[in-house]
SEMI-336363 format. One record per residue (C-alpha): residue in three letters; x, y, z. Coordinates in steps of 0.25 Angstrom, whole numbers, plus 2048, in hexadecimal, padded with zeros to 3 digits. Example, Ala and Ser with C-alpha at 12.3 -4.5 7.8 and 13.67 -1.06 7.14 Angstrom:
2
ALA8317EE81FSER8377FC81D
// end
This chain:
308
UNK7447BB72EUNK7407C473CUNK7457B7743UNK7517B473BUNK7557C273FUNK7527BF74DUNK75C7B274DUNK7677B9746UNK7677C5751UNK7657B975CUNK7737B4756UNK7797C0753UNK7777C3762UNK77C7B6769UNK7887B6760UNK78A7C5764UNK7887BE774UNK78F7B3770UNK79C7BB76CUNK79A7C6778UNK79A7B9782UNK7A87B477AUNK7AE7C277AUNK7AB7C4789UNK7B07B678DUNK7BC7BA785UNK7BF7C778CUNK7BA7C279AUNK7C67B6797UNK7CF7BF794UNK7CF7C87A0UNK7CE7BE7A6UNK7DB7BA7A2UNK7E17C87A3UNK7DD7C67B3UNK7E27B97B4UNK7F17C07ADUNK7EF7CB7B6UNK7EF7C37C1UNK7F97B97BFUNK8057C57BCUNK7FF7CC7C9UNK8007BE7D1UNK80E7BF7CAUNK8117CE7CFUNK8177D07DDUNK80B7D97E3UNK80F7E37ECUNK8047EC7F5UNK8067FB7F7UNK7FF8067FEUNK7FF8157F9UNK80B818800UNK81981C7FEUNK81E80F804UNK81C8077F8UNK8218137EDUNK82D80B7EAUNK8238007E5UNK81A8097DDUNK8268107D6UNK82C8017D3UNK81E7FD7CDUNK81F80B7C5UNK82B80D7C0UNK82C7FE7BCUNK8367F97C6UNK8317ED7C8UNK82D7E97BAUNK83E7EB7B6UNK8427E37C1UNK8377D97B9UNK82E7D97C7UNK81F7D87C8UNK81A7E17D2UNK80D7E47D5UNK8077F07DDUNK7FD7EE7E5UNK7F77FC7EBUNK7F07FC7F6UNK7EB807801UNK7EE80080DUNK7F97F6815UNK7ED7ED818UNK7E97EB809UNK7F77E7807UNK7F87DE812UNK7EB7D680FUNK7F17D6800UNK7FD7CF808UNK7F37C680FUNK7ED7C0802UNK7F97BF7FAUNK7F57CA7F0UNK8037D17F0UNK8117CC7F4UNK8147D97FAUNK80E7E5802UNK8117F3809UNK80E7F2817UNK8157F5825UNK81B7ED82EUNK8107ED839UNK8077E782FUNK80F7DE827UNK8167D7835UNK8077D583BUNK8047CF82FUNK8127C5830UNK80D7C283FUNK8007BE838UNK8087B3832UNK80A7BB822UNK8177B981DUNK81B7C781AUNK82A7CA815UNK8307D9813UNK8327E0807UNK8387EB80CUNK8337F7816UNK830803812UNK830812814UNK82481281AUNK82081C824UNK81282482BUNK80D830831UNK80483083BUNK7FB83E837UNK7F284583FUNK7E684C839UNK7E985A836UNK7DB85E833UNK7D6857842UNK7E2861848UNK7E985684DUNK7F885A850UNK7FA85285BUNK7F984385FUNK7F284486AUNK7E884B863UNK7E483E85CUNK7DB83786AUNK7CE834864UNK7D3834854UNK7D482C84AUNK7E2825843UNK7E2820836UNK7EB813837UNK7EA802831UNK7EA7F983BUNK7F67F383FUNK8007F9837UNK80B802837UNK80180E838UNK7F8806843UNK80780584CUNK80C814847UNK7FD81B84BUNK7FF81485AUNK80D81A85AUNK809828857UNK7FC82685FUNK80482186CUNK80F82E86BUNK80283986AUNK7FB833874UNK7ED839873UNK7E483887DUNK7D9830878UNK7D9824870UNK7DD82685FUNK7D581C856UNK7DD81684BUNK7D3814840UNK7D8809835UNK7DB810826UNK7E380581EUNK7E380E811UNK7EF817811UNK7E7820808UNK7DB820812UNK7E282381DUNK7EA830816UNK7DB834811UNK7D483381FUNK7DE83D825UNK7DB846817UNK7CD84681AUNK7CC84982AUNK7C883C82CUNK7D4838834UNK7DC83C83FUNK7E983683EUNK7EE82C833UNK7FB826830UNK801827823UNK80E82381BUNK813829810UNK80B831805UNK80083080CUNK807837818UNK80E842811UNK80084680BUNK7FB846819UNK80585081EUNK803858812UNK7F585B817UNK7FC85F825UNK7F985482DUNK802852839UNK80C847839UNK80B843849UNK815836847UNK81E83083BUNK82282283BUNK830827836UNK83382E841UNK83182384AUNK83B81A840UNK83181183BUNK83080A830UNK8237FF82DUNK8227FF81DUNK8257F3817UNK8217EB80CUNK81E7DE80EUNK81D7D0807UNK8167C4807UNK81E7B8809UNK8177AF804UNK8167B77F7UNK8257B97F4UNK82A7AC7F8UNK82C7A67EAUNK8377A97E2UNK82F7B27D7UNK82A7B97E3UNK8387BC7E7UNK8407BF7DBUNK8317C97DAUNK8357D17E8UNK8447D17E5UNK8437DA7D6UNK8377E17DFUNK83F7E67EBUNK84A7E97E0UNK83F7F27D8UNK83B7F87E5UNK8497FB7E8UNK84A8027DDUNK83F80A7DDUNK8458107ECUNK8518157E4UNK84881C7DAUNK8428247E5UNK84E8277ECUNK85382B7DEUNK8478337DAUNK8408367E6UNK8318367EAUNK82B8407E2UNK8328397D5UNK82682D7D7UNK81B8387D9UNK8128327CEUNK8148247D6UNK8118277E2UNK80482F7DFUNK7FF8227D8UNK8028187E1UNK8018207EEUNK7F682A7EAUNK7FE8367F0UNK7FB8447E8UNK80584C7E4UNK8068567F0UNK80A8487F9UNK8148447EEUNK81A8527EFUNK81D8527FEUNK821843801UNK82D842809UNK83A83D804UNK83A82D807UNK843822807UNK83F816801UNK84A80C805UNK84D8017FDUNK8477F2801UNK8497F1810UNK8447E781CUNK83C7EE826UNK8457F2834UNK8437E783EUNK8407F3847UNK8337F683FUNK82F7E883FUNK8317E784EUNK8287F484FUNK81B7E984CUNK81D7E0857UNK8147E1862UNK80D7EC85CUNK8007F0864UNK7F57F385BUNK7ED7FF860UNK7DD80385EUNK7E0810864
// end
């Protein structure tokens, strides 16, 4: 009897196994197919790379307020801290689209990638000095430190400001891709001149840091957003970044309409700005889809690229 009880737990136990095993297989196959689903609609999806800035707020309120999906447009965001992210994601053809400037996305096209434009942007940056080193003026910053990305618009706008202030000793540029970093370090004392666009710049000048040069007032203008060739040349493709330019138009007339503090929820999602920054943002244009002046493009020839 003792071992008759022993054999029917043994089979109890392996049939318990047994049904475990199937049920797991079952799940594993399903998720596997929910993945597979997932992948296929987000291969289908035109991918667009953003930073946390307020360059790209006409595509966070399009994705929001479900521009895009009335207009019967796919479009999926991307968010990433840094142009450089964007641009590898470009390199690998994980999205058709990114935010960028025009220093880095024209090295890339004299690297040989296909890159066609969106549109430009109204992109701009500060170039702060560190209120708690006492910096107030350029030449103060001989021997300091200046958070920038490589070869980028912020790499050709600090050798700008750099070369007007003239200090007396050499200025290290340090290398911060993450626009988040970058506002942080200078928070933090650990940095003595950063640039910045926009909300990241007005968060920075609401903690007094000095303005020592603005890319506006030297009318210029490198924001764009940028697209892969090779990645928008089907017909799909096209008809996909024709109802997205629409929706993006669209989304410049709601904020002229309605302003900049009408999108306060969305720009504290997507550019993690608090409620102070969202309060002092300056008024901005946000023109509809527009080429890039030839002018702005002309500024990246022959660029030297500076350690110093």
């Amino acid at each position: 009897m003792k071992y008759l009880l022993y054999a029917i737990s043994a089979v109890a136990m392996l049939s318990a196994l047994a049904a475990c095993g199937t049920s797991t297989k079952d799940i594993n196959e399903k998720n596997k197919a929910i993945r597979a689903e997932e992948n296929r609609k987000d291969s289908l999806a035109l991918k667009v790379a953003t930073t946390p800035t307020l360059d790209c707020l006409p595509v966070f309120i399009a994705k929001e307020k479900g521009l895009f999906d009335s207009l019967g447009v796919d479009v999926s965001v991307k968010q990433m801290n840094a142009h450089l992210d964007g641009e590898e994601a470009l390199r690998k053809n994980e999205v058709e689209c990114a935010f960028s400037d025009l220093m880095r996305t024209e090295r890339l096209k004299r690297k040989g990638i296909a890159l066609e434009y969106v549109t430009a942007t109204n992109a701009y940056w500060q170039f702060f000095l560190n209120a708690k080193e006492r910096l107030t003026e350029g030449k103060q910053l001989g021997d300091k430190m200046v958070a920038m990305a490589r070869y980028s618009a912020t790499d050709y706008l600090a050798t700008l400001a750099i070369d007007s202030m003239k200090p007396s000793n050499p200025v290290f540029r340090i290398q911060v891709n993450d626009v988040m970093v970058r506002l942080m370090m200078l928070i933090n004392n650990e940095m003595d001149a950063v640039l910045l666009t926009e909300p990241q710049a007005t968060t920075a000048r609401l903690q007094k840091h000095k303005v020592a040069m603005d890319s506006q007032n030297k009318n210029i203008w490198l924001g764009v957003l940028a697209a892969r060739s090779s990645r928008i040349a089907d017909d799909y493709r096209q008809n996909q970044m024709r109802l997205f330019k629409q929706a993006y138009n669209q989304a410049c007339d709601s904020i002229s309409k309605y302003g900049l503090q009408h999108y306060a929820g969305i720009i504290k999602t997507y550019c993690h700005a608090d409620d102070a920054t969202v309060k002092a943002l300056p008024r901005l244009a946000f023109p509809h889809i527009e080429a890039p002046r030839q002018r702005d493009i002309d500024r990246t020839h022959n660029v030297t690229w500076r350690t110093n």
